[in-house]
C-alpha positions in Angstrom: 7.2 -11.7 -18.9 5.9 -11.8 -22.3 7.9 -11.0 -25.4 5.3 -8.4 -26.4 5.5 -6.8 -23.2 9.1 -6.8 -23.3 8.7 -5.1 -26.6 6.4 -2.5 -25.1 8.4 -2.1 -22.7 11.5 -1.5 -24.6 9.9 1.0 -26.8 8.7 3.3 -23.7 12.2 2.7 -22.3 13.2 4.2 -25.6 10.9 7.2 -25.8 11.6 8.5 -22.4 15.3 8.4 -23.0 14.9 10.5 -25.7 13.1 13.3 -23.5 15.0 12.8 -20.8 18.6 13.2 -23.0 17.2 16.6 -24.3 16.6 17.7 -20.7 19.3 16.1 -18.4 21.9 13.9 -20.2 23.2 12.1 -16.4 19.4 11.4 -16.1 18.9 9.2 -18.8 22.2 7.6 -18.6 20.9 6.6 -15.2 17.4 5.8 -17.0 19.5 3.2 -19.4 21.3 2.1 -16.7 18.4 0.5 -14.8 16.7 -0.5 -18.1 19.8 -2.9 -18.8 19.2 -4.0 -15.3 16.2 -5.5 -16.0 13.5 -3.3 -13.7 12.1 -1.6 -16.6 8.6 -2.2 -15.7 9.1 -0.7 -12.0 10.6 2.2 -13.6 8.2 3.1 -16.2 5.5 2.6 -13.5 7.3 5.1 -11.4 7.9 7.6 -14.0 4.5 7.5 -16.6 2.7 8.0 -13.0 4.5 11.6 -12.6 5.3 12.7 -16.2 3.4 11.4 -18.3 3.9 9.5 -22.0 7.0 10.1 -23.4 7.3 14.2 -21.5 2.9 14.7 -22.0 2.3 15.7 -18.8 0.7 12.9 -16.8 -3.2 13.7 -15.9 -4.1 15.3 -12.7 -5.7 12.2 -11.5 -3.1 10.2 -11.6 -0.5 12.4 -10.6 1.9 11.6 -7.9 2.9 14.1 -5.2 3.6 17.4 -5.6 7.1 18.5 -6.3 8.7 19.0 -2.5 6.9 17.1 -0.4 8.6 14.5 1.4 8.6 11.4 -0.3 5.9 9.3 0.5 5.6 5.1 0.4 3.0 2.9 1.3 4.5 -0.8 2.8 2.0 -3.2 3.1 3.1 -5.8 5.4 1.9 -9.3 4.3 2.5 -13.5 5.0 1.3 -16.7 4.3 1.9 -17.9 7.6 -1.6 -16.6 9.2 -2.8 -19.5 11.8 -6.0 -18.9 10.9 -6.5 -18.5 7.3 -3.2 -19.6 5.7 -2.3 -18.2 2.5 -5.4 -16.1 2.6 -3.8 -13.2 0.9 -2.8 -15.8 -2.2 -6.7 -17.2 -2.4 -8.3 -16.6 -5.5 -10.7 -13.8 -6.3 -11.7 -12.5 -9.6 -9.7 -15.6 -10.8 -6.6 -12.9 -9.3 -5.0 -13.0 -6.1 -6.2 -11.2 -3.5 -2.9 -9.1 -2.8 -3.0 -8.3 -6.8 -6.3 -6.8 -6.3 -5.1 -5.2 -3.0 -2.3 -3.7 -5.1 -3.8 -2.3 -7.7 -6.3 -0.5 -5.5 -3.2 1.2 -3.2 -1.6 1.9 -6.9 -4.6 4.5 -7.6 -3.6 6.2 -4.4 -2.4 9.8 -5.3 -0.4 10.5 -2.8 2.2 8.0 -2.7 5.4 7.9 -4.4 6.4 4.2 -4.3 4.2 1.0 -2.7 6.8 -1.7 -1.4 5.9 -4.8 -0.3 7.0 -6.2 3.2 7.5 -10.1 3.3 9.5 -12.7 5.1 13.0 -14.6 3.8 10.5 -17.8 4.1 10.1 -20.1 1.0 6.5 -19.8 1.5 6.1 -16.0 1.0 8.3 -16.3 -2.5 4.6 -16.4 -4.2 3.7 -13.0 -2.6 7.5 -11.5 -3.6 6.7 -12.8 -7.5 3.1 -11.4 -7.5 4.6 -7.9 -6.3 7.5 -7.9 -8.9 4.7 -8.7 -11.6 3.1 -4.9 -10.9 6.6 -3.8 -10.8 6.2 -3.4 -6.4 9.8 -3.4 -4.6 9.5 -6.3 -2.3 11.8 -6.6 1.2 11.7 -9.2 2.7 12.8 -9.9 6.2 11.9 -12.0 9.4 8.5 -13.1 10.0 7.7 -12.0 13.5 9.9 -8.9 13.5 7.8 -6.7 11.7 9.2 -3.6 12.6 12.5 -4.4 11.8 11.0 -5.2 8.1 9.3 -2.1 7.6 12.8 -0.2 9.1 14.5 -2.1 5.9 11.7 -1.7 3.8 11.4 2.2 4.6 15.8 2.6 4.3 15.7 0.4 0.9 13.1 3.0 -0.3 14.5 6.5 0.9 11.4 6.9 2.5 10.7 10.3 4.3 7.0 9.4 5.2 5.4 5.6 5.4 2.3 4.6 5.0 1.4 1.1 6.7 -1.0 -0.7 5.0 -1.3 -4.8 5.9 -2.3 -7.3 3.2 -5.7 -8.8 5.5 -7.5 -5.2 4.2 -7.4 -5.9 0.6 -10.4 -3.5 -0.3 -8.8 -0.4 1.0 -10.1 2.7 -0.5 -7.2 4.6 -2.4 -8.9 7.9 -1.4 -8.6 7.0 2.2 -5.2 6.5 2.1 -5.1 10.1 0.2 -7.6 11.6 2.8 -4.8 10.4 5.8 -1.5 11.2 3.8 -2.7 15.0 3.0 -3.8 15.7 7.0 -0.5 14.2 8.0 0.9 16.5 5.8 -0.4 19.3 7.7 -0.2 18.1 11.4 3.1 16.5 11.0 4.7 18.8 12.8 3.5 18.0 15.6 2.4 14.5 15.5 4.3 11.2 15.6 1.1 9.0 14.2 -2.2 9.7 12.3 -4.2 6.5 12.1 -7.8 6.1 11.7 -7.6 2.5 13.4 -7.3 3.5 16.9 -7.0 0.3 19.7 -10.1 2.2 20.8 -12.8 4.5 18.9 -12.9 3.6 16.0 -15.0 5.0 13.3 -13.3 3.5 10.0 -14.6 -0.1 9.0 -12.2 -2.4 10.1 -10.0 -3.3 6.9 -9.8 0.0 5.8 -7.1 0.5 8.1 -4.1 3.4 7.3 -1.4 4.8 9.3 1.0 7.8 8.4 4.5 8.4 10.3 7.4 9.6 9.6 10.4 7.9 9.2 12.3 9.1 11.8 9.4 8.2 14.2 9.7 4.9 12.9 13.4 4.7 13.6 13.0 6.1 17.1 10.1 3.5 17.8 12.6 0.5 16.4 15.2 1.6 18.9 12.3 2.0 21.8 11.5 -1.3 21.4 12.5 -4.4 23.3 9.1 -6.3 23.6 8.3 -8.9 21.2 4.9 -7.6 21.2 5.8 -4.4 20.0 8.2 -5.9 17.3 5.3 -7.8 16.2 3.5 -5.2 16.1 4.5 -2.2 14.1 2.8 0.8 15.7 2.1 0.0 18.8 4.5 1.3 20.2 3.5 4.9 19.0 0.5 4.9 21.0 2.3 5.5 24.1 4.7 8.2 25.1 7.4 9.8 24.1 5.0 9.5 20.8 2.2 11.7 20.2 -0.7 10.1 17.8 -3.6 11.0 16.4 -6.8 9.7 15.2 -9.0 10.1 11.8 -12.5 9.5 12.2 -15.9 9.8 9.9 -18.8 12.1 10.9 -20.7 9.0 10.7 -18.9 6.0 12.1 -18.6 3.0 9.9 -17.0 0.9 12.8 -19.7 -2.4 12.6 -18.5 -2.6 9.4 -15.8 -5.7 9.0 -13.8 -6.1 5.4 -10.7 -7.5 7.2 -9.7 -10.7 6.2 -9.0 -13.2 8.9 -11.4 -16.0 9.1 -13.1 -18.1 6.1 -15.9 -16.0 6.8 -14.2 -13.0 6.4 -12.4 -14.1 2.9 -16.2 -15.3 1.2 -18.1 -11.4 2.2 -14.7 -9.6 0.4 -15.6 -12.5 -2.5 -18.9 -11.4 -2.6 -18.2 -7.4 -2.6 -15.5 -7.8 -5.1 -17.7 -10.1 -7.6 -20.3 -7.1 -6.8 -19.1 -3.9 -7.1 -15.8 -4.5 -9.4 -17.6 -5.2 -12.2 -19.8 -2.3 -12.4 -16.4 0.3 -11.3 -13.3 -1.2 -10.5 -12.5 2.1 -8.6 -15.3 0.8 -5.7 -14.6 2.8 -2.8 -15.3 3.1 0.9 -19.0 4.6 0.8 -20.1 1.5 -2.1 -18.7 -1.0 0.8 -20.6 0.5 3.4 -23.9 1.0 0.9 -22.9 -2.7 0.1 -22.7 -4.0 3.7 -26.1 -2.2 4.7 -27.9 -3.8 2.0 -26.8 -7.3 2.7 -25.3 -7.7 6.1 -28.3 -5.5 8.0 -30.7 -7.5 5.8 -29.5 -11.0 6.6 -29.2 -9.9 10.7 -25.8 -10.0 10.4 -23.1 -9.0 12.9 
C-alpha cells in the first residue's frame, strides 16, 4: 500500500476513535486494537458503509443492513484452476481484473454486511487472495474441490447468520439483484431452506446473474448431509432435494437466453465488450442495461 493511503488511512482510523471513545470506550479500544493489526482498510470499509464519516450518518444508499437483522455475507467462490478458461477470473478488463470489477459491483450491494472471498490453499489462487485484500475483502481459503467445506469455513470465520453465494464466473452481477433476493429471503425464511433465482430448471434470470440466499444453519446441515463428491463440489445442490425446502426468484419477463457467465473465450470477449460499453457511461450498469445491451447486439448479429 501506498504511503499516502496509509496516511489516509491513519487519519480516518484516528477520527473514528475519537467518536467512538465518546460513545463506548471498550469499542474503540477494540477499534485501535485492529488498527495496530494492520486491517485498517477492511475496517474502515466496514464501518464508513454503516455510520458514516467520522459519526455523519452514512447515506441511505449506501447503507448497510438495518439494525437487527441477521447478519448477512456474500462469499463468492472463485479459482484459477477452470479447465476451460484458466485464470479467467484474473484476465484483464478495463486494464482491472475481472474479480476487482466483480467486487466492486457486489460492494454496492445494500444488503450485505461483509463480502468474503472463497479460494483454495493453492499457490495459484494467491493472486485472487492479494486482489481481495487490496478492497479490504476477507479471503478463506480452503481445498479446491470441496467447496462446501470452504464456504462452511468461510461462513464460521465471518459469524455469518445468512450467506449469500455468489461465484466469480458472473462478474457482472447486478448489486440490486443480490438486494431484490436478500430482502424476500428475509421474509420467507421462515420457511424456506434456499431462495435462488438460478433453478437447475426454469430459469428466468440471465445466466451469470446468479444469487442464492440460505441460512447458515441450512448450510451446516447440508455439509453434514453430504457424502457425494458431487455435492461437495457443488455447494447447493444438495438443497434442492429434501429434507430442504427451496425456492425460486423469477422475472415477469424471463431473461433466460441471455448468457453473461464466463466460461469459454467466448464468454470472457461479450463481458469485454459490455464492460468497455456500459461502464463508461455509469459504472452502476445493472441487469436491465445488460439485457437492453444483449438485445441490441446479440439479436442483431443472430446470435445464440
Amino acid at each position: 500500500m501506498r504511503t499516502d493511503e496509509h496516511r489516509s488511512m491513519s487519519k480516518q482510523c484516528k477520527c473514528l476513535c475519537q467518536w467512538q471513545a465518546a460513545r463506548d470506550v471498550a469499542g474503540a479500544k477494540s477499534i485501535v486494537t485492529v488498527c495496530a493489526q494492520g486491517d485498517v482498510q477492511r475496517l474502515l470499509r466496514w464501518w464508513f458503509r454503516r455510520h458514516g464519516s467520522c459519526g455523519q450518518p452514512a447515506k441511505a444508499e449506501t447503507g448497510y443492513s438495518v439494525a437487527g437483522l441477521p447478519k448477512t455475507v456474500a462469499i463468492i467462490q472463485a479459482r484459477t484452476g477452470s479447465t476451460r478458461l484458466p485464470r479467467k477470473t484474473l484476465a484483464r478488463v478495463l486494464d482491472r481484473p475481472l474479480l476487482d470489477l466483480m467486487l466492486e459491483r457486489v460492494e454496492w450491494a445494500r444488503t450485505l454486511d461483509d463480502i468474503v472471498l472463497a479460494t483454495t490453499r493453492l499457490a495459484q489462487d494467491d493472486d485472487l487472495a492479494a486482489i481481495a485484500g487490496a478492497r479490504g475483502v476477507a479471503v478463506v481459503r480452503g481445498s479446491e474441490l470441496d467447496v462446501l467445506t470452504r464456504f462452511t469455513d468461510a461462513a464460521v470465520a465471518s459469524d455469518a447468520e445468512i450467506v449469500v453465494r455468489l461465484t466469480a464466473d458472473c462478474p457482472l452481477i447486478d448489486p440490486v439483484v443480490i438486494d431484490r433476493l436478500v430482502r424476500i429471503h428475509r421474509e420467507v425464511r421462515s420457511r424456506v431452506d434456499l431462495l435462488t433465482n438460478s433453478p437447475p430448471i426454469g430459469r428466468t434470470y440471465p445466466d451469470g446473474m446468479d444469487v442464492e440466499v440460505f441460512a447458515a444453519g441450512a448450510l451446516s446441515r447440508a455439509d453434514a448431509l453430504s457424502s457425494d463428491p458431487r455435492d461437495r463440489e457443488h455447494v447447493t445442490r444438495r438443497m434442492h432435494e429434501p429434507p430442504f425446502v427451496s425456492e425460486v426468484v423469477g422475472l415477469e419477463r424471463s431473461a433466460a437466453e441471455v448468457r453473461v457467465s464466463v466460461d469459454e473465450p467466448g464468454d470472457l470477449a461479450r463481458v469485454r465488450m459490455i464492460f468497455e460499453d456500459l461502464y463508461p457511461r455509469d459504472p452502476r450498469f445493472g441487469l436491465a442495461e445488460v439485457v437492453r445491451w444483449w438485445s441490441d447486439h446479440m439479436h442483431a448479429s443472430g446470435a445464440s
